[in-house]
C-alpha positions in Angstrom: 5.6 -19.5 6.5 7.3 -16.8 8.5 5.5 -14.8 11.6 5.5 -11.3 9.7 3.9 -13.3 6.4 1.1 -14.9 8.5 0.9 -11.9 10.5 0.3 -9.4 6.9 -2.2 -12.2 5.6 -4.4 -11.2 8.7 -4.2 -7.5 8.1 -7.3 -5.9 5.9 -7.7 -2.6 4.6 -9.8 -0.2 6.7 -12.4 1.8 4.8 -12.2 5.1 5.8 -14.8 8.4 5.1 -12.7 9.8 2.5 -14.4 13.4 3.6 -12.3 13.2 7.2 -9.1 11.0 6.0 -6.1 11.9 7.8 -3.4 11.7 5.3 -0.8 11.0 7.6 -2.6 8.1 9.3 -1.9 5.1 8.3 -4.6 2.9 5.9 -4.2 -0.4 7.8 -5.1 -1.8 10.5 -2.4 -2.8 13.3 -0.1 -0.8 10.2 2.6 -0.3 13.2 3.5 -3.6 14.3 5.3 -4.2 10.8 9.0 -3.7 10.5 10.3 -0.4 8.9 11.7 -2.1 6.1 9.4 -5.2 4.4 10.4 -8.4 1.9 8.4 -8.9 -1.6 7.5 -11.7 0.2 6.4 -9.4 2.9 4.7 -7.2 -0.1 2.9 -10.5 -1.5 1.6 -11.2 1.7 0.2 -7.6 2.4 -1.1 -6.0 -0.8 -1.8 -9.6 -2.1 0.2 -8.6 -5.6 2.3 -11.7 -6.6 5.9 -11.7 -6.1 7.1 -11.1 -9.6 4.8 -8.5 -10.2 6.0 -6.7 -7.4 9.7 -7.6 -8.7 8.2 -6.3 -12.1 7.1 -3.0 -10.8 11.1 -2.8 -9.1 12.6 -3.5 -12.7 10.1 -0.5 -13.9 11.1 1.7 -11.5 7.0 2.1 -10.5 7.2 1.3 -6.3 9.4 3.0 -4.5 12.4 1.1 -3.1 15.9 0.2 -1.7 18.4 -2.2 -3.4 21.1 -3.2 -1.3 23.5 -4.8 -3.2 21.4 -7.6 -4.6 18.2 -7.7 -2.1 15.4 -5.7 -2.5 13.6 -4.0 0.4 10.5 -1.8 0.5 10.2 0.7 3.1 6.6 0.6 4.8 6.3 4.4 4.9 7.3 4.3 1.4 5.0 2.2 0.3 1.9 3.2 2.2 2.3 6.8 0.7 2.6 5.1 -3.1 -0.3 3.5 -2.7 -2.0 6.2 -0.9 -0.9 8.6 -4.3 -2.4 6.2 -6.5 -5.9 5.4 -4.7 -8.8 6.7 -6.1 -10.9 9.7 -4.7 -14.5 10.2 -6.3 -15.5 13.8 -7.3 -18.2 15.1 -4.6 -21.5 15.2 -6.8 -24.2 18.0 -5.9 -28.0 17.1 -6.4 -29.6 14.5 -8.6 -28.9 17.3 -11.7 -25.2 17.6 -11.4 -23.4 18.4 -14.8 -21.2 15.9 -16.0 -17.8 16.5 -17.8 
């Protein structure tokens, strides 16, 4: 197992209060010390999404990124705003009697 694998098997998502979240910073803990560019392997390791899933969503054109020639790599800025795009916010609910829609 490779340092930067055991080293995104330690990482762990940070709950943040969605009210104050700071778009721009980043959801992980440590989210720095990764390289610019990651592995699926480095992807497996992080997200915990299997490797062929990951490939899968590549072949679909559904996570963002860069094939040179025939390796895959993910950028980390990339990737943290993808998954940031597709987390989910809950609707702020007023009073016990708020209407539902």
């Amino acid at each position: 197992m490779s340092e930067l694998t055991r080293a995104c098997r330690q990482f762990r998502w940070v709950v943040l209060d969605l009210n104050a979240m700071d778009h721009s910073a980043p959801m992980l803990a440590n989210f720095e010390v990764l390289p610019d560019m990651l592995t699926a392997k480095d992807l497996e390791a992080l997200l915990q999404i299997d490797r062929k899933t990951i490939y899968a969503y590549v072949q679909r054109g559904l996570i963002p990124h860069v094939r040179i020639e025939s390796n895959v790599r993910f950028s980390k800025h990339q990737v943290m705003r993808w998954l940031e795009e597709r987390s989910f916010q809950p609707r702020m609910v007023h009073g016990k009697g708020a209407k539902r829609q």
